[in-house]
N, C-alpha and C positions, 0 to 999 in steps of 0.2 A: 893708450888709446884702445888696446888690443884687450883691455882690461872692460874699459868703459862698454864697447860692442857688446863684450861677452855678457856681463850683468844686464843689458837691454834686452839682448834675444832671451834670455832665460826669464825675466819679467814678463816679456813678450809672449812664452811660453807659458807663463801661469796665468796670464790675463786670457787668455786661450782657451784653458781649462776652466778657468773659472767660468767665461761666457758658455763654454758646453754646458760644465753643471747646471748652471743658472737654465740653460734651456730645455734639458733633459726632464727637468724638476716641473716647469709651468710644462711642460707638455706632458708628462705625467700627471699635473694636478687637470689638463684637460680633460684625459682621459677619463678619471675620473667620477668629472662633472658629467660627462655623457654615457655613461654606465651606470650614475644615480639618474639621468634623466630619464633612460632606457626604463631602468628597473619601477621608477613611480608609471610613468607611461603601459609597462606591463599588466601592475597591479589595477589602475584605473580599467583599462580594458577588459582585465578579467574580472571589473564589477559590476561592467554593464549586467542589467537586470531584465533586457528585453531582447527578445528575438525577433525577429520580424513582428507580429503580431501579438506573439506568445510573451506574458511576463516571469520571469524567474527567481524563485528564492530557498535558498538552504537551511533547512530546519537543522542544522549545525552538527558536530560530531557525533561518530555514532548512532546516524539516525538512517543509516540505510536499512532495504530492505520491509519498508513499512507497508501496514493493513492500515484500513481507511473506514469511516462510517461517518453518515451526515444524519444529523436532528437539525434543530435550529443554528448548531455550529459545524464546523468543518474539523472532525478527526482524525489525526494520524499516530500510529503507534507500533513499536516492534517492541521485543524481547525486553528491552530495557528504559522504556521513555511513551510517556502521551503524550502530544501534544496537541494543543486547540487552538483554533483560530474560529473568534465571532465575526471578524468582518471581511475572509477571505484573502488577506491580506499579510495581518501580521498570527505568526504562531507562537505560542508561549508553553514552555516545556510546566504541565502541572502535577506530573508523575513519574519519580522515577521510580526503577526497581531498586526493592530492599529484599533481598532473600529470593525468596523464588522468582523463576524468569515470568516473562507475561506472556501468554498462549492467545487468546482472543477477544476480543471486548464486545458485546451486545447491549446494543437499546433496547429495552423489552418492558413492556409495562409503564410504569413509573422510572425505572432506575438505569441503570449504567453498571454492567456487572463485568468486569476483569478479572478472566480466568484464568489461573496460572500451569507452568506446565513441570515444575520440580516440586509438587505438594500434592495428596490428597485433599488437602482439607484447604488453601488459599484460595480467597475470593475477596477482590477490592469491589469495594461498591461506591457507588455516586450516585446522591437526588439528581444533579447537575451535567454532571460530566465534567466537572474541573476540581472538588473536592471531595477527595476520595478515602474511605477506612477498610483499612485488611482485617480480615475474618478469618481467625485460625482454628477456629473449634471444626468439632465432627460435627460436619451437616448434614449427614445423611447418603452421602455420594460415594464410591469408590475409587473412581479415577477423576483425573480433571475434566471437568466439562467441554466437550469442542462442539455444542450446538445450545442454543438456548431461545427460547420465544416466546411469547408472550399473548393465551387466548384464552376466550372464556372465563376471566378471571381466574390463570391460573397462569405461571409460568411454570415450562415445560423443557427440559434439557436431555441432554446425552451426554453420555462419558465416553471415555477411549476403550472402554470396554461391551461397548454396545449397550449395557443402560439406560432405563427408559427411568425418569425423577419427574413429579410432581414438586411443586412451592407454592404458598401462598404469596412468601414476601419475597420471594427469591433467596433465601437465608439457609433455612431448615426446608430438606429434600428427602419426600421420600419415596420410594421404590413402587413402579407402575408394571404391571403386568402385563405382556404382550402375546394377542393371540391365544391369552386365555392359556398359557402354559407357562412364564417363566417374565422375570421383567428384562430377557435380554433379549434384543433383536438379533438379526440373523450375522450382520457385522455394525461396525461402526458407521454411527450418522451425522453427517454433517450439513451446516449450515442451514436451520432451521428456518421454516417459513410458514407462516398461515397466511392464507387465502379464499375470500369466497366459499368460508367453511371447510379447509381441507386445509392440512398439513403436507409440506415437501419440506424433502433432502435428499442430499447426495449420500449415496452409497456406494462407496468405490466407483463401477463401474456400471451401477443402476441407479434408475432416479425410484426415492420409496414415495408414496402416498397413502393418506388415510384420511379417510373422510369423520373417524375420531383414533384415539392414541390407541385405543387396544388393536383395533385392525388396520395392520399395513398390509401393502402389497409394493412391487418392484417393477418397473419396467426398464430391460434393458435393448439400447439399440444394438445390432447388431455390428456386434466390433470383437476383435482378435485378442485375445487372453492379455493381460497386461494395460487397457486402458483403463484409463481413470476420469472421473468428471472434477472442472476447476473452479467452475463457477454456475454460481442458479440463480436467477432471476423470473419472479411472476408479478406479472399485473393481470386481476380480477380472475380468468381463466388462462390466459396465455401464458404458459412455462417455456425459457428456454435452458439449455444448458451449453456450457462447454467441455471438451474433450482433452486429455492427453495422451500424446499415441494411441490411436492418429490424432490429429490436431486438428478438431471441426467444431461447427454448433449446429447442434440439434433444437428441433420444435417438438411440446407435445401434438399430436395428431390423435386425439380417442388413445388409445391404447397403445399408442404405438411412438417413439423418435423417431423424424422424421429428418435426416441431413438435409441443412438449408443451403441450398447449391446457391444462391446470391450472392455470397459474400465470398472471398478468397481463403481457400483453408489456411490455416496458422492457430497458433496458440495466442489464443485468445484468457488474458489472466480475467479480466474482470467485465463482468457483465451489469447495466444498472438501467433504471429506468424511471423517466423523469416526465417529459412530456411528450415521449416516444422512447425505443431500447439506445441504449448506446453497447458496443465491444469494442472494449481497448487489445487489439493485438501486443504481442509482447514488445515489439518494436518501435512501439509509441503512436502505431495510424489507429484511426479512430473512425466505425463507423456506426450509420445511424440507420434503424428503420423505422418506420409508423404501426409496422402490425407483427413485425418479427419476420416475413418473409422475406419481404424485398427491400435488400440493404443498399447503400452508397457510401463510399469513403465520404465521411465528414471533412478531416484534418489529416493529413501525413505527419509524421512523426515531426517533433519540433528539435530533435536532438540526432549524435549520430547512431545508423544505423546499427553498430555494434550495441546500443545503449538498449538495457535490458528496463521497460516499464513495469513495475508491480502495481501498480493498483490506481482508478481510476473514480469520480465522485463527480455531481452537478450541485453545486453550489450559489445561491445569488445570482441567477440568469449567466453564471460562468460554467467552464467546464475544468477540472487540476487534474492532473497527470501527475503521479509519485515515480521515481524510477529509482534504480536500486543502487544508490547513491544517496540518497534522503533528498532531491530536490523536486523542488515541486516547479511544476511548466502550469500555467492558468489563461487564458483566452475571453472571451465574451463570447456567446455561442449568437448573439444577434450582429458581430461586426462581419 
């Protein structure tokens, strides 16, 4: 009998065992199931593509840190990659880098010229802006181009060494005289503009003008050794710019910048103008004005305020926001 007991409790004891394991196991395989539910549920959420108002999409790796330019398509591009988008929407990567890194891209004339910043002699060019042929011969240049425009039947450039280049095709560049003494200005010019018969850029820490290429002149606002201008925009006569240290935007006035107290000082990366100015502060608020004085927050930033914008465009009655992450934030500027 004493036998029989002992052989049940010990049965008893594994049937015991056996019902922990058995439970241990399906509450483990719960666990599981709700850790893969957790983890799909994460990924869906992190691909909503709308913000409040604002819709969102990633121009994919390695695309932070991008410059922007609009023709009939919407461009984005940094050091290593184009890409284009015709209908605002979707972007398709049509260039990468091969050898030298990519420095600036300009619409000017006919063409689409990508200037690079590890060659003297690299220049991709495009009828289009989505197919594009590298140019490796001596065109006439010294350093790489960081201004280029397009007047008079002529396109006109700058190198990193203050270089002033005439082109016909934009191809073969050659050397322009300035002020009748030498073809280098007094420093490096950027971001070239014609307007209303005159020529602007940014020069460090002065805006140059010329009513033609042999004579510039400089006006600087008055600001503390160290600032620098970020961005230029003109429509017809109205020039504005923006500052780095201190962090303002200036109007021309005649002869003179004039700080636009309307708007809240900050750094301001990019300036553009469509059917009035827009400045994107670096923080991603966005405002707007009709004449360039008297500004209003359009939008607040769509993102967190830690989040650093670089560059902003008006697209298809929309407005995109790039931040330095490579995504792009887009709105309808009528909702």
């Amino acid at each position: 009998m004493r036998k029989v007991m002992k052989k049940a409790f010990v049965l008893l004891i594994v049937l015991s065992l056996i019902l922990m394991l058995f439970g241990c196991a399906q509450k483990n395989d719960d666990s599981e199931s709700l850790i893969k539910s957790s983890s799909v549920s994460d990924t869906l959420s992190s691909s909503q593509d709308t913000i409040g108002a604002w819709e969102k999409v990633s121009l994919g790796e390695n695309s932070g840190g991008v410059n922007t330019l609009v023709t009939d398509k919407l461009i984005a591009y940094n050091s290593g990659s184009v890409f284009v988008s015709v209908d605002g929407r979707t972007f398709n990567k049509v260039l990468e880098r091969d050898g030298a890194a990519f420095a600036s891209l300009y619409a000017a004339g006919s063409k689409y010229i990508m200037t690079t910043a590890d060659s003297r002699w690299y220049l991709w060019m495009s009828d289009n802006g989505i197919d594009y042929t590298l140019h490796t011969d001596n065109m006439g240049y010294y350093y790489g181009m960081n201004g280029i425009t397009y007047a008079e039947g002529k396109y006109i450039g700058t190198d990193s060494s203050g270089g002033l280049y005439l082109s016909d095709d934009g191809l073969t560049w050659s050397t322009h005289k300035v002020n009748q003494l030498s073809f280098f200005l007094d420093d490096t010019l950027y971001q070239l503009v014609y307007s209303n018969g005159k020529y602007y850029g940014m020069m460090g820490s002065a805006l140059a003008i010329a009513s033609n290429i042999s004579e510039w002149k400089t006006i600087k606002p008055d600001l503390p050794h160290g600032c620098t201008m970020t961005s230029l925009v003109v429509n017809g006569d109205t020039v504005l710019v923006s500052t780095y240290n201190p962090n303002n935007l200036y109007i021309l006035e005649g002869e003179a910048l004039i700080k636009v107290e309307d708007i809240p000082a900050g750094y301001y990366n990019k300036l553009v103008f469509s059917d009035g100015f827009y400045a994107l502060r670096s923080n991603g608020a966005v405002y707007y004005s009709e004449s360039g004085v008297n500004w209003n927050e359009l939008f607040a930033s769509p993102a967190d305020v830690n989040q650093l914008f670089h560059s902003m465009e008006i697209f298809n009655g929309s407005i995109y926001l790039f931040d330095e992450k490579g995504t792009v934030y887009s709105r309808s500027l009528t909702d």
